[in-house]
N, C-alpha and C positions, 0 to 999 in steps of 0.2 A: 504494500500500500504506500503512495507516496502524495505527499498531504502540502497544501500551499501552506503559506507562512498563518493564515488564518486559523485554519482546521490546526494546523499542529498546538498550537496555542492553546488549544480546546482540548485536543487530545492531552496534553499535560497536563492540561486542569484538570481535568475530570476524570479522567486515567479511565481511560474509554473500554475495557474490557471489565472491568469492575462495576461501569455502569450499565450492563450487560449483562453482565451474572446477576445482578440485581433484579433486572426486569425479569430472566429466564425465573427465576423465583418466584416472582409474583407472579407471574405465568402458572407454575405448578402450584401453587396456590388456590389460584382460578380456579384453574382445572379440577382440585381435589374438590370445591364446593360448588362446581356445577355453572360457573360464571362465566358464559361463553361473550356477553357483552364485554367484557375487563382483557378477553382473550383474543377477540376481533380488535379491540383497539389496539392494544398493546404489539400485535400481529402486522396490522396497518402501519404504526408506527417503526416496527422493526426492517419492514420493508423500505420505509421510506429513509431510515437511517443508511442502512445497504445503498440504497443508489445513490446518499448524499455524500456519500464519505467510498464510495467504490469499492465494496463489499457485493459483488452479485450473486454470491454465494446463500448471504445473510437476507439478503432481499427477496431471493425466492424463498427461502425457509419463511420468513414474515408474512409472505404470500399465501402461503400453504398455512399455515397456522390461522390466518384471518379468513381464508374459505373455509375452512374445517371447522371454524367453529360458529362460520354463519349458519352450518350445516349440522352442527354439534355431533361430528364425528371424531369422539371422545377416541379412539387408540391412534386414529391418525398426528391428531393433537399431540399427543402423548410421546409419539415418534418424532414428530417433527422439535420438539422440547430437547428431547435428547440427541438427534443430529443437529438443531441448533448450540445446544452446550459445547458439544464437541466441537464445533466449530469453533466458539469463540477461543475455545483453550487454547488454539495451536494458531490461531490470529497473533501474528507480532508484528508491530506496527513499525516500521523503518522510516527515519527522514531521508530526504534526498536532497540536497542542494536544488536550486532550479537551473539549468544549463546540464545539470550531471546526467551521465547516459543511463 
């Protein structure tokens, strides 16, 4: 991932995979009490994060998680939860100069 001087900024602030495991939580949360509304947004928003920061990985997981639960297909959600964690884990985030190949 290689981030303009703006996002990186953010990304040190917020230390962008931390605020990710958080959401993936509240996710499974959701999911344990049935709250597919908490899980389409959260879902929507995951996706929208992925395309803003160039994760298309993380965007389609977001994708899948906010149809599955408009549709409240509870194992699909479930899966999608755990190949989203996975993903975040092995996300490392790299700066790059701008001009650098």
């Amino acid at each position: 991932f290689q981030a303009e001087d703006g996002i990186r900024d953010l990304v040190r602030s917020r230390g962008l995979g931390d605020v990710y495991k958080r959401q993936i939580q509240t996710m499974g949360k959701s999911l344990e009490v049935g709250d597919f509304e908490t899980l389409q947004r959260l879902g929507h928003s995951m996706k929208g994060s992925g395309v803003s920061f160039g994760f298309d990985t993380m965007s389609n997981i977001g994708k899948s998680i906010e149809q599955a639960a408009k549709e409240r297909r509870i194992e699909e959600i479930r899966s999608s939860l755990t190949e989203l964690s996975d993903y975040i884990g092995r996300v490392n985030v790299v700066f790059v100069e701008k001009g650098s190949p």
